[in-house]
C-alpha positions in Angstrom: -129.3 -18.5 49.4 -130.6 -17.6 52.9 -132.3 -20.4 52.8 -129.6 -23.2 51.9 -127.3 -21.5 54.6 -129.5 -22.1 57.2 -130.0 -25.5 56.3 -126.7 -26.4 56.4 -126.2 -24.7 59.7 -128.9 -26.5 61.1 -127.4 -29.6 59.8 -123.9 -28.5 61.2 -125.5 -27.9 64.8 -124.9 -32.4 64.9 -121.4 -31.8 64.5 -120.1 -31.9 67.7 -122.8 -35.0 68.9 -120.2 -38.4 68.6 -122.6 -40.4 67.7 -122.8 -42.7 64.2 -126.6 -41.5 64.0 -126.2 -38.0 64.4 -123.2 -37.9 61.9 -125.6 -40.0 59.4 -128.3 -37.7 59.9 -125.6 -34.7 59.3 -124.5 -35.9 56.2 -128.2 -37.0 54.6 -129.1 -33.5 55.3 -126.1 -31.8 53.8 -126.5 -34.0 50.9 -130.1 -32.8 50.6 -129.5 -29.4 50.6 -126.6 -29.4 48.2 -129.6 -30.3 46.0 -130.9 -26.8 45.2 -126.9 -25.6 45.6 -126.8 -27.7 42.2 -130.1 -26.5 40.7 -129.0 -23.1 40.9 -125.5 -23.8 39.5 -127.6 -25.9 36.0 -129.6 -22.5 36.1 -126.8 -20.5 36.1 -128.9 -18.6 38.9 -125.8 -18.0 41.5 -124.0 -14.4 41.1 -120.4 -14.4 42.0 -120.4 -13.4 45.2 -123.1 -16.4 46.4 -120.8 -18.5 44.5 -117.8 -17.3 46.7 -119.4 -17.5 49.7 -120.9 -21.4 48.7 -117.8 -22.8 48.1 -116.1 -21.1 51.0 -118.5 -23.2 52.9 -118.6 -26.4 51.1 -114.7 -26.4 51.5 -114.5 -26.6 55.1 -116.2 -30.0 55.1 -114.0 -33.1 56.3 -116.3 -35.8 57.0 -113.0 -38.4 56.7 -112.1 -37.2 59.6 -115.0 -36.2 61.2 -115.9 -40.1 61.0 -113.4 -40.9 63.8 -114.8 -39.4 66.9 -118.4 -41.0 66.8 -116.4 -44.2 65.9 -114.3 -44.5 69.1 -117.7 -44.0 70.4 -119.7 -46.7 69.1 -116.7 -48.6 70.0 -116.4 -47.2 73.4 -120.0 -48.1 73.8 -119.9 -51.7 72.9 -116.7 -51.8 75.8 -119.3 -50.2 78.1 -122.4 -52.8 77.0 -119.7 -55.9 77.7 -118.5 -54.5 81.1 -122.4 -54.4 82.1 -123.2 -57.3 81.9 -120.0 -58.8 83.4 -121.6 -56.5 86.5 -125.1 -56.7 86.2 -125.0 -60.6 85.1 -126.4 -61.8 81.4 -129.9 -60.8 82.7 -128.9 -57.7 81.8 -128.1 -58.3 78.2 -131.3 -60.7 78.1 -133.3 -57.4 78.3 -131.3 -55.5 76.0 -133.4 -54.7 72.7 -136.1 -57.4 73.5 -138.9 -55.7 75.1 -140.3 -59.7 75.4 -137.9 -60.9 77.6 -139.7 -62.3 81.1 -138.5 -61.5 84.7 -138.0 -65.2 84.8 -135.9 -65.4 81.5 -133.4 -62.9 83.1 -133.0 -65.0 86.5 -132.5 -67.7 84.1 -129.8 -65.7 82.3 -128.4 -64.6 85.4 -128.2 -68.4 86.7 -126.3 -69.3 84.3 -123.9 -66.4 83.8 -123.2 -67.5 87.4 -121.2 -69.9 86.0 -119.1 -67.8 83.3 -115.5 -67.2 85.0 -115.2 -62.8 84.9 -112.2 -63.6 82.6 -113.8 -64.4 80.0 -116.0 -61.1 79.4 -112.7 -59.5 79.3 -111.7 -61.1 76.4 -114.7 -60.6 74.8 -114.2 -56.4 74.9 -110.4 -57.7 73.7 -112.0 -59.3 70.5 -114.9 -56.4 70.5 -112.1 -54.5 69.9 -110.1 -56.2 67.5 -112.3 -57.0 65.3 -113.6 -53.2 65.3 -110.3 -52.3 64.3 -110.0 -55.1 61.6 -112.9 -53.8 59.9 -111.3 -50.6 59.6 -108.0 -52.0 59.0 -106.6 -50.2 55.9 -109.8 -48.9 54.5 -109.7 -45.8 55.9 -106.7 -43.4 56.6 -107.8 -40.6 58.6 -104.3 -39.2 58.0 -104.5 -38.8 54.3 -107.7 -38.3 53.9 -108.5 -41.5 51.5 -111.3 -44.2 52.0 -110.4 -47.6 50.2 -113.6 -49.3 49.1 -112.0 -52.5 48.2 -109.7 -52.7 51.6 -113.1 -52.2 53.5 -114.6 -54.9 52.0 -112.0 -57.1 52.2 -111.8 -56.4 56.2 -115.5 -56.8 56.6 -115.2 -60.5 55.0 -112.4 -61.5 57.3 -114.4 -60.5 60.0 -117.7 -61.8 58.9 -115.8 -65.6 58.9 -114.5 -65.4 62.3 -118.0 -64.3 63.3 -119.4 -67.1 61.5 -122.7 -68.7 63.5 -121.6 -72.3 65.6 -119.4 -72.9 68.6 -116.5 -71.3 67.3 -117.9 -67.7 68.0 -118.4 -68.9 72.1 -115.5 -70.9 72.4 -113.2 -68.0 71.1 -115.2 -65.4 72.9 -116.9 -63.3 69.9 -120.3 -63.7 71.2 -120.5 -59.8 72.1 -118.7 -59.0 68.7 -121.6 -61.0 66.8 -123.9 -58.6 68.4 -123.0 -56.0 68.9 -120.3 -55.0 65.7 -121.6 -51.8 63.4 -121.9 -52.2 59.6 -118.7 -49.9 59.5 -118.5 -50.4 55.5 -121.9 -49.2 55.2 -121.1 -46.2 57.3 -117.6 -45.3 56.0 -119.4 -45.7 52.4 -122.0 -42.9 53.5 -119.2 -40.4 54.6 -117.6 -41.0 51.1 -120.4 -40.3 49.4 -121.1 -36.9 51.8 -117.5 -35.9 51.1 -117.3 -36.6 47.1 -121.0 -34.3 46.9 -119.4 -31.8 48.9 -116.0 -31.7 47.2 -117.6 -31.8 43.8 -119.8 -28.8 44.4 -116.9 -26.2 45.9 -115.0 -27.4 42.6 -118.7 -26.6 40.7 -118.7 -23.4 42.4 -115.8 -22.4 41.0 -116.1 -23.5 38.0 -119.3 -21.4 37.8 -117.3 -18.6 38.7 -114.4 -18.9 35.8 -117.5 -19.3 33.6 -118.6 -15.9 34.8 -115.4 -14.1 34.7 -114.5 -16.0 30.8 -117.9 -16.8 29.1 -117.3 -20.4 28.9 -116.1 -23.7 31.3 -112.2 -24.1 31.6 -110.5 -27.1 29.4 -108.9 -28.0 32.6 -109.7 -27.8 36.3 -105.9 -26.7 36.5 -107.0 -23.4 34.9 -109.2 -22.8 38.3 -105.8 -22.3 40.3 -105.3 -19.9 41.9 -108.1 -17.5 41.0 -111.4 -19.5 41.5 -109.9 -22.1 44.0 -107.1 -22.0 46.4 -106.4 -25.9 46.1 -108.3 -28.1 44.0 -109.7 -31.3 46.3 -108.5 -34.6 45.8 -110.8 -37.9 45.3 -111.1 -39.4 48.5 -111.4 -42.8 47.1 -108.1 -42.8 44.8 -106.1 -39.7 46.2 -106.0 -38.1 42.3 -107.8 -35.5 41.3 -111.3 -35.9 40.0 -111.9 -36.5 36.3 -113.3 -33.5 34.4 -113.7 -32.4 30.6 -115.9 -30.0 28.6 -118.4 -31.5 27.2 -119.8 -31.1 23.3 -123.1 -28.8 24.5 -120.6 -26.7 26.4 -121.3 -28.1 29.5 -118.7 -30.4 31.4 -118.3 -33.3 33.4 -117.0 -34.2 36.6 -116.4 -37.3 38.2 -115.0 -39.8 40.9 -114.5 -43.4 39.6 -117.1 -44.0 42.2 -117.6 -47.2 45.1 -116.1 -49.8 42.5 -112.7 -47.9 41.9 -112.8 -48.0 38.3 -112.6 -45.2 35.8 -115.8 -45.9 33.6 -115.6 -42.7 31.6 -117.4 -40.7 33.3 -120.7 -43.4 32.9 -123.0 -43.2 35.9 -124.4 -46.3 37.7 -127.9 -46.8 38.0 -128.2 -44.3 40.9 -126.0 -41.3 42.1 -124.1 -42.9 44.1 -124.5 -46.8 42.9 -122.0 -49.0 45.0 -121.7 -52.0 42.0 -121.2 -49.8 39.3 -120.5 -46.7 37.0 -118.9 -43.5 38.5 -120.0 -40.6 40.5 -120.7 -37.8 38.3 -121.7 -34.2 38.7 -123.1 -32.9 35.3 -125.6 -30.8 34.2 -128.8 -31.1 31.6 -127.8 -30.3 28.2 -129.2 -27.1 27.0 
């Protein structure tokens, strides 16, 4: 127990760091120590009072929201890289990532971004930003708390064909867009995974704790209000509550329909959290 609270405090200690790394790394370690959270909860190794103070813990996590202050900051920071090289001349972005680039090839770019009227690097953060925000678009609702796979994706393709290689991406100023634009549905598909683990292992918790108190798992997760949980959480991908029944072993299952937004019975993909297929499931061994 001692030991999984330290871990996630240790992962916690990122929180307040608004970058897209540092959030990644948060959540890959949360997700790792929830792990042995689970282990204990197939062994039926937690006592009450652990299981209390776990999902007291697991419950305060929000990494929907959490996901919009390192966002305005990777956006902030492609602003920043744009205005830079409008100051410093393309030179500048010549020796950004390319530890090959010559003196001489940065005069060159600087000749030549001689040239580019200032204009036009403002409307380069203009479609840095708008395209930033169309990838969002929809898919994700800070608000509500809900993540829409299929919205996301959508987004991402509209932006991926105005992005599309040729003269269309200079002449309509997206050149700083084309390079410089986060895989946003990647990352906004890491934070749904880090907030279905979480969410399915307060409600795990709890249901540990009813099987404590009663001998055997609930036939609903509406008998775990108000005793074991305060509220129950909601999927963050359809905004209902997650799938659950007892299964024949005595054991139960417990579900989100998972990255392709279908309800597949409570089938798993190939992996735990598979984006083509299946759902995401929390279950146990049979014993």
């Amino acid at each position: 127990m001692e030991d999984v609270k330290l871990a996630l405090s240790v992962a916690d200690s990122l929180k307040e760091e608004g970058f897209i790394i540092s959030y990644l790394v948060r959540v890959a370690s949360i997700q790792s120590t929830i792990q042995p959270v689970w282990e204990g909860l197939a062994e039926h190794a937690w006592s009450d009072a652990q299981l209390q103070e776990l999902q007291a813990r697991l419950q305060q996590y929000d990494f929907v929201v959490d996901m919009k202050r390192p966002l305005e900051t990777e956006r902030a920071a492609g602003v920043l890289t744009i205005e830079l090289v409008r100051e410093k001349g393309l030179g500048y972005l010549a020796g950004l990532g390319n530890e090959t680039s010559s003196p001489r090839d940065r005069s060159f770019a600087n000749f030549v971004g001689f040239f580019i009227p200032r204009g036009w690097f403002y409307l380069e953060q203009f479609n840095y930003c708008r395209l930033f925000d169309t990838m969002l678009g929809t898919g994700l609702d800070t608000t509500k708390k809900r993540i829409s796979p299929s919205q996301l994706a959508l987004r991402t393709r509209e932006v991926d064909q105005e992005l599309e290689s040729g003269s269309s991406k200079i002449i309509h100023h997206r050149i700083m867009a084309k390079m410089q634009l986060p895989a946003i549905e990647k990352f906004v598909g890491k934070a749904t995974q880090a907030q279905t683990i979480a969410n399915q292992a307060a409600v795990a918790c709890a249901l540990e704790r009813y099987r404590l108190a009663n001998g055997q798992f609930p036939d609903t997760l509406d008998a775990l209000v108000p005793r074991f949980i305060s509220q129950l959480p909601h999927d963050v991908i359809t905004g209902e509550p997650y799938k659950y029944r007892r299964s024949a072993d005595g054991q139960f299952v417990l579900y989100s329909v998972g990255w392709n937004e279908k309800d597949d019975g409570g089938i798993p993909g190939d992996k735990l959290f598979d984006e083509n297929k299946g759902d995401w499931v929390w279950q146990y061994p049979s014993q």
